[in-house]
N, C-alpha and C positions, 0 to 999 in steps of 0.2 A: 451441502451442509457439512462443517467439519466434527468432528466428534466431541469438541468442546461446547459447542451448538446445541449439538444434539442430547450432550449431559444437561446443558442449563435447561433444556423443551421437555425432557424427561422430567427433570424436578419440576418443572411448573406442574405439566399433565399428572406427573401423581398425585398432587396434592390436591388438585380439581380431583381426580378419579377417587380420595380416601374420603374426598366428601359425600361425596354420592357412592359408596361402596366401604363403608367402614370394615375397617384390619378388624378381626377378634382376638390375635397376638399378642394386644399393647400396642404401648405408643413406643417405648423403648426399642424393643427389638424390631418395628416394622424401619424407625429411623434408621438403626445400624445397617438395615438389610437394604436403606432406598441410599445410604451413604456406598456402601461396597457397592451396590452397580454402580451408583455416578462416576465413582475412580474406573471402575473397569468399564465404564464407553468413552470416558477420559481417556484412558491409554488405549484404548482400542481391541481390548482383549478378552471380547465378548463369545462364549460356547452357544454352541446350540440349546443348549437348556436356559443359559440365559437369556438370549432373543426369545425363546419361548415365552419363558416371564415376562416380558417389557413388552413385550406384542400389542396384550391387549391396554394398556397404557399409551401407549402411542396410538393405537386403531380409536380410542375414545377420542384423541385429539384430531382422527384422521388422514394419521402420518403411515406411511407403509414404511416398515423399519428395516425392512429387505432390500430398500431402496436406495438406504443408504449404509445400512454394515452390513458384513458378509461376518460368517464365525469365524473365527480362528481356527485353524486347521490344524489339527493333531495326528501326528503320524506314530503308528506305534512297530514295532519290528519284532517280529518273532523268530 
């Protein structure tokens, strides 16, 4: 599955998952928040705290998201 794929199976399974798990955020700010991931599994520049987020999003669909992104790897030098 390409990461384009993977952004469209995201938007579906959120929208299933805000049915049955409603945001208390709003509707405004949970879009903006489900818009920024789709561009960042789009380009592929997903952190470890974002696969955390989308985890259980994807495990409702019964997708293991480990399976198909790895995080982007941050090097930092001191």
């Amino acid at each position: 599955m390409n990461n384009s794929e993977l952004a469209d199976l995201y938007m579906k399974l959120s929208m299933r998952y805000e049915e049955e798990f409603p945001v208390e955020c709003g509707f405004e700010i949970a879009t903006k928040e489900r818009m920024n991931m789709i561009d960042k599994i789009r380009v592929g520049s997903l952190s470890n705290k974002d696969i955390r987020t989308i985890d259980p999003i994807f495990s409702y669909g019964n997708v293991d998201i480990s399976d198909h992104i790895k995080p982007k790897k941050r090097f930092l030098f001191f």
